[in-house]
C-alpha positions, 0 to 999 in steps of 0.5 A: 598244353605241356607235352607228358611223358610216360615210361614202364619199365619191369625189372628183377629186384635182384638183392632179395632172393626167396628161399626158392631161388627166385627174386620179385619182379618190380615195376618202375613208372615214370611221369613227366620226372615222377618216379614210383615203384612197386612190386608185381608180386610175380617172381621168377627166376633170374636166369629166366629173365631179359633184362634188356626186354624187360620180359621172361625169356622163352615159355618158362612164364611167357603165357601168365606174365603177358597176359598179366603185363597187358592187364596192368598196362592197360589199367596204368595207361588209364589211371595216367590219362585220367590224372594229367586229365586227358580223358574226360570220364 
């Protein structure tokens, strides 16, 4: 059995700014080479953004976003376990 390998990373599509000064965060997922990427449809601004955690900073939209971020990587995590058939549903 090959062993997989499975990265997130959450990062600010810099490039497009919305009117009100702030920019998408994007999702990057990595399976076993295979890169696909999309948008959360959340937004922040990016001086509120870590770019080395990969998370807003401090309050400014810690609550919805972790929140958020725990429902999609709970459900990401499933959808891969369930394609490389690791788990028997």
């Amino acid at each position: 059995m090959s062993k997989s390998t499975f990265k997130i990373l959450f990062y600010l599509r810099k490039n497009q700014v919305n009117k009100d000064g702030t920019v998408c965060i994007m999702i990057r997922l990595s399976l076993n080479g295979e890169i696909t990427q999309f948008s959360s449809k959340l937004s922040v601004k990016p001086d509120a953004w870590d770019t080395v955690l990969g998370k807003a900073k401090g309050n400014t939209h810690s609550s919805h976003f972790f929140s958020w971020m725990k429902k999609v990587l709970l459900y990401i995590i499933i959808c891969i376990l369930f394609v490389s058939n690791s788990l028997k549903i």
